[in-house]
C-alpha atoms as an extended CHARMM CRD file, in Angstrom:
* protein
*
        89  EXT
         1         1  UNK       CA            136.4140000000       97.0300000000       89.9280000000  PROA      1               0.0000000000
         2         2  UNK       CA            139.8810000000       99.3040000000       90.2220000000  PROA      2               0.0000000000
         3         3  UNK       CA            141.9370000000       99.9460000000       87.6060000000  PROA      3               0.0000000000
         4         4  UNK       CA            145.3790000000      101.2220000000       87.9690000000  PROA      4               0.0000000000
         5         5  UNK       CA            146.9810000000      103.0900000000       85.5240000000  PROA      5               0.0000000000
         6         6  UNK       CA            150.5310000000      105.0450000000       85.7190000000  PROA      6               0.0000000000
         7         7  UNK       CA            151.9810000000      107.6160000000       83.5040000000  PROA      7               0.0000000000
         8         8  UNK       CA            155.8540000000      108.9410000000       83.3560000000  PROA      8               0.0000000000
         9         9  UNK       CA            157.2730000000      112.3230000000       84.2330000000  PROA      9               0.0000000000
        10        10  UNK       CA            160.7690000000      113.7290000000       83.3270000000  PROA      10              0.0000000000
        11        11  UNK       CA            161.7380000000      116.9300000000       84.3580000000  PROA      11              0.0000000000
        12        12  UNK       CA            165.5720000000      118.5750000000       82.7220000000  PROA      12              0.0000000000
        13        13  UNK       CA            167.0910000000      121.3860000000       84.3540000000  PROA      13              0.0000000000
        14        14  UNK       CA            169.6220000000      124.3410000000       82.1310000000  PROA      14              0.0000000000
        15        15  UNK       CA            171.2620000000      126.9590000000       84.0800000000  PROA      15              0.0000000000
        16        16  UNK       CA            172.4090000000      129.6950000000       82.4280000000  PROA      16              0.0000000000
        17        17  UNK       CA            174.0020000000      132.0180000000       84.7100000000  PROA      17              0.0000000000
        18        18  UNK       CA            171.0420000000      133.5080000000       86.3560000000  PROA      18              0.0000000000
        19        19  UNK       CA            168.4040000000      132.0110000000       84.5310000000  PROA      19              0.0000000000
        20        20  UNK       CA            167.1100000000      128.2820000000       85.3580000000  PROA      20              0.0000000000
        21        21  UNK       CA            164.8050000000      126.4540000000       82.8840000000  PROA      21              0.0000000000
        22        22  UNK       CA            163.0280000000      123.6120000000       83.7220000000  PROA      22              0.0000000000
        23        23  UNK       CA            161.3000000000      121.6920000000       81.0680000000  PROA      23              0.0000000000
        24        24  UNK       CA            158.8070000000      119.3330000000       81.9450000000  PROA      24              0.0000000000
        25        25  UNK       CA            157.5210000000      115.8430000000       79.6770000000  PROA      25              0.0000000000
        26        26  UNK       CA            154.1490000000      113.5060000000       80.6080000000  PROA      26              0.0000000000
        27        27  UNK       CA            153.7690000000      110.4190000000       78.9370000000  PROA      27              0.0000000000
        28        28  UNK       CA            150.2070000000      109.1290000000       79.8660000000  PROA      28              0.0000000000
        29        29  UNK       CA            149.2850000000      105.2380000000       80.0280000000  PROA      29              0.0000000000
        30        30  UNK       CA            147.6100000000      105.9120000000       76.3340000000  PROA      30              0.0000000000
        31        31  UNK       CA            151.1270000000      107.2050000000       74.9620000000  PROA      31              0.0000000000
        32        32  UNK       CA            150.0830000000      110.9120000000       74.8320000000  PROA      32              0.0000000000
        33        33  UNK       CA            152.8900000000      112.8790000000       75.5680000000  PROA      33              0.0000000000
        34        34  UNK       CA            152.7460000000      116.6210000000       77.3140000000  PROA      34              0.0000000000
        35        35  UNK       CA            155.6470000000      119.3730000000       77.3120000000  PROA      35              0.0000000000
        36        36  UNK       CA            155.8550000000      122.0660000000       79.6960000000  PROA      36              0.0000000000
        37        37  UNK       CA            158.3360000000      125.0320000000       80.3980000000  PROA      37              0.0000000000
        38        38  UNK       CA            159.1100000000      127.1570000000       83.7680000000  PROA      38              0.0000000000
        39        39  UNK       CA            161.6570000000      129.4510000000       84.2950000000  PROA      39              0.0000000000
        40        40  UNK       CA            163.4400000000      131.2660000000       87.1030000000  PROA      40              0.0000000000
        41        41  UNK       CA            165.7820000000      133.9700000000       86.9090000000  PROA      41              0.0000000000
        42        42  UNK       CA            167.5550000000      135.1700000000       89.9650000000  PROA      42              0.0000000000
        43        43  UNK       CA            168.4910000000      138.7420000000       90.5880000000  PROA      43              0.0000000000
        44        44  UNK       CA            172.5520000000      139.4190000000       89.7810000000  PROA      44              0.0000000000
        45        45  UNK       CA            172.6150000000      140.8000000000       93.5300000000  PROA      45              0.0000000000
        46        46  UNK       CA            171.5670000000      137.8030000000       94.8230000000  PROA      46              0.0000000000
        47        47  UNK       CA            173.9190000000      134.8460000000       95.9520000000  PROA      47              0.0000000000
        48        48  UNK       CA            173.7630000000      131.9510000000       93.8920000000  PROA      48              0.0000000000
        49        49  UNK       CA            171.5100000000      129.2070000000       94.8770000000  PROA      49              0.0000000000
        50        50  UNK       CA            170.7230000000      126.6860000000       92.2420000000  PROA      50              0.0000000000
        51        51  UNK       CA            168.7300000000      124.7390000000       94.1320000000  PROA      51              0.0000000000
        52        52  UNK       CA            166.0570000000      127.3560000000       94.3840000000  PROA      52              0.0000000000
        53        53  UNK       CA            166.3640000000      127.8300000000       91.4290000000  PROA      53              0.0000000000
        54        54  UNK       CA            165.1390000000      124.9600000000       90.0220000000  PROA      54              0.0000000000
        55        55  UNK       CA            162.6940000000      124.7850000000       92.6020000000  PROA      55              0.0000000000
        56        56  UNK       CA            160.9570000000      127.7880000000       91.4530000000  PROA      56              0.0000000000
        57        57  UNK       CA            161.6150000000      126.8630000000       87.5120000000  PROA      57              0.0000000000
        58        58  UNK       CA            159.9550000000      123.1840000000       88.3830000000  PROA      58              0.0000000000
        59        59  UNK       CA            156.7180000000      124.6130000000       89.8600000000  PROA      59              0.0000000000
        60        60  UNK       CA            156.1200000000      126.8750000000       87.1410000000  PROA      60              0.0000000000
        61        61  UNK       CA            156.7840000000      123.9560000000       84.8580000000  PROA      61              0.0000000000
        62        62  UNK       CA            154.3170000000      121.8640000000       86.7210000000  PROA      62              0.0000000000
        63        63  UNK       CA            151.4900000000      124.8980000000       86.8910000000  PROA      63              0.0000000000
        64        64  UNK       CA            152.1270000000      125.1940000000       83.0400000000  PROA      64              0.0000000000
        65        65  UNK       CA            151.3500000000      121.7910000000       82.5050000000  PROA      65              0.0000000000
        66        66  UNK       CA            148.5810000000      121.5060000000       84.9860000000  PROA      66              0.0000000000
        67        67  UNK       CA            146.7690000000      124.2430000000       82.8400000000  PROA      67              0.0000000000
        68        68  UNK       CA            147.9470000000      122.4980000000       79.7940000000  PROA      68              0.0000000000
        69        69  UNK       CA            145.9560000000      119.1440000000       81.3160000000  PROA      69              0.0000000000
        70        70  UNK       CA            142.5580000000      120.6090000000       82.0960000000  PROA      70              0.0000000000
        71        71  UNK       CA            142.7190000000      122.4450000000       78.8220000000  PROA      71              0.0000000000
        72        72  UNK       CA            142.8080000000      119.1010000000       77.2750000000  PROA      72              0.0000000000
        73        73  UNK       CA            140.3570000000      117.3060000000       79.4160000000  PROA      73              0.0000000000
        74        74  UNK       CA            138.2680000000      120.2340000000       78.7380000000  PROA      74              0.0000000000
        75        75  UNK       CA            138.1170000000      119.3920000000       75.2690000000  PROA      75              0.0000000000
        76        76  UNK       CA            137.6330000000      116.1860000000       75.6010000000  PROA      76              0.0000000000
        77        77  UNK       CA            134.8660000000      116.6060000000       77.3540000000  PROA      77              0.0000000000
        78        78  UNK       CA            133.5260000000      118.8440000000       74.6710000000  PROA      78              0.0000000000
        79        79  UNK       CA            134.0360000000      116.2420000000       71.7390000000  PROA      79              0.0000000000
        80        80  UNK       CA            132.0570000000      114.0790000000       73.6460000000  PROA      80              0.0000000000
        81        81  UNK       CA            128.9640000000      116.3460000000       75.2090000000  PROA      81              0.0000000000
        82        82  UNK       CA            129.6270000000      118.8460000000       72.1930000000  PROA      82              0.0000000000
        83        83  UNK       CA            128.9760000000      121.6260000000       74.8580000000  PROA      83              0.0000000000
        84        84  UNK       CA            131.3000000000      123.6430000000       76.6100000000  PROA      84              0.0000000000
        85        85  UNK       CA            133.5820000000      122.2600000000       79.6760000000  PROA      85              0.0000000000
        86        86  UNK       CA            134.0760000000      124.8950000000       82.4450000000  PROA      86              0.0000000000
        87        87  UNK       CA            137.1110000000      123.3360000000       84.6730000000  PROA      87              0.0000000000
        88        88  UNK       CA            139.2980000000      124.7990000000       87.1250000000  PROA      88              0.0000000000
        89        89  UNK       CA            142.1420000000      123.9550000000       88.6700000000  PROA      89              0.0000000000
């Protein structure tokens, strides 16, 4: 039998003149909820290019909260087996 499940995934952008922060919320099926941060921050010298900017802000967001998941998989694994997970992403 499949089950389908979704979850939800916002993503807010802030640009402060050379520094883009992009912040990052999961809301799973179960209503946990997940907040992540990534930031970019261009060099004065360089032209302006927002875009990029949250580009580079966004994947740092999502590899924050990619660590954040398989830390808590890992111990959720652990409650249950009450020995030590080893993941890796």
């Amino acid at each position: 039998m499949e089950t389908i499940v979704g979850c939800d995934i916002e993503m807010e952008f802030r640009e402060i003149g050379p520094l883009t922060e992009a912040v990052v919320r999961l809301r799973m099926h179960d209503g946990t909820e997940m907040l992540a941060q990534g930031r970019a921050n261009r060099n004065p010298e360089d032209p302006s290019q927002p875009r990029v900017g949250e580009e580079i802000a966004a994947a740092r967001a999502l590899t924050n909260l990619a660590h954040r998941l398989i830390g808590k998989a890992g111990g959720d694994i652990e409650e249950v087996t009450h020995s030590k997970a080893h993941l890796l992403i």
